[in-house]
N, C-alpha and C positions, 0 to 999 in steps of 0.2 A: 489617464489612469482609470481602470476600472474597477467602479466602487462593488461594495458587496452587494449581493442579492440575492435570493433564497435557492436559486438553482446552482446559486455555490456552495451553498451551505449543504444542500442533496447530494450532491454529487459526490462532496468532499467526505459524506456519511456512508457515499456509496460504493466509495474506494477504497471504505473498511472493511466489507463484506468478504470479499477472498480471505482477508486474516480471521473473521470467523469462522470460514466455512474449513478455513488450515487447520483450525485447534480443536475440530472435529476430531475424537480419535476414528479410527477406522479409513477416512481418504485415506489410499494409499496412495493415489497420485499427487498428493502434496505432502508425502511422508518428510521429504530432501526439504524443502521448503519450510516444513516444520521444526526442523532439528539446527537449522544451519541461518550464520546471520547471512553470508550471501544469497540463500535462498528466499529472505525477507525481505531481501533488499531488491531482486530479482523482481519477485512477485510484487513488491508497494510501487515500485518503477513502473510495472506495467501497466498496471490499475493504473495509477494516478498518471502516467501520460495518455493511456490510452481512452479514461473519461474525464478528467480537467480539461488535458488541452484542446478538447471537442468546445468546450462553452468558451476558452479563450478566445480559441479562433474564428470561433461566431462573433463574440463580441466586438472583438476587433477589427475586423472585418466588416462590421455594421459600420464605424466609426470610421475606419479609411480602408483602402484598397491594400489587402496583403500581397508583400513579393516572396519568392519565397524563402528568403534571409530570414525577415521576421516570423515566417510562420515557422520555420527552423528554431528559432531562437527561443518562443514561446513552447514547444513544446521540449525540449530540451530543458529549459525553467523548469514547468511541471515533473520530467521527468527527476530532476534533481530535487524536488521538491519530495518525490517518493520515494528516493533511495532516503533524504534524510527522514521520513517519516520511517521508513522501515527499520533504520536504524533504530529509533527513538524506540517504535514495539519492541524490538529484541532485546534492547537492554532493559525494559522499564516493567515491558510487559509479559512477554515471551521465555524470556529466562527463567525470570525465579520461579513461572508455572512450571516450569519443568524439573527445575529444582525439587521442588515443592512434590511435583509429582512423583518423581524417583523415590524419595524419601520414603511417602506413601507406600509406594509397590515392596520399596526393601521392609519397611515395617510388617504390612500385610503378608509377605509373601508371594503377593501374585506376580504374573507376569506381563509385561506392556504389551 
């Protein structure tokens, strides 16, 4: 098993990045990904397989020699580890901002 240590902790900070840079208004290239829970799940999937399972497969590969079953498996892990983190923003976090923001525009008048 591998324990915790800070380049998990980075990484894991750093595969929240895309969802900030999503709630940016103005990217338009993450308009679809901003609006939609597939497209959070889309986006946390890729981040989080594509920088976690990098320190897994180091790790573990320090420790024994990967085939690539396991390296399959681990990053597969990871990847399901980002759909359920995307999930978790869109309903927790992502939603009611936009709730919240509609509201706004209708009161104001302006437009998104």
């Amino acid at each position: 098993m591998i324990g915790p240590n800070q380049y998990l902790a980075i990484l894991a900070c750093l595969a929240f990045i895309p969802h900030l840079i999503m709630e940016v208004r103005g990217v338009k290239a993450l308009e679809w990904v901003r609006a939609s829970l597939a497209g959070h799940v889309t986006l946390f999937a890729c981040s989080w397989a594509g920088l976690v399972s990098l320190v897994f497969l180091y790790l573990m590969q320090q420790r024994e020699p990967l085939t690539p079953a396991s390296a399959g498996d681990i990053v597969g892990i990871c990847a399901m580890g980002g759909i359920i983190a995307g999930m978790m923003c869109w309903f927790t976090i992502s939603r009611p901002y936009l709730k919240r923001l509609e509201r706004w525009f209708e009161k104001t008048g302006d437009e998104a």
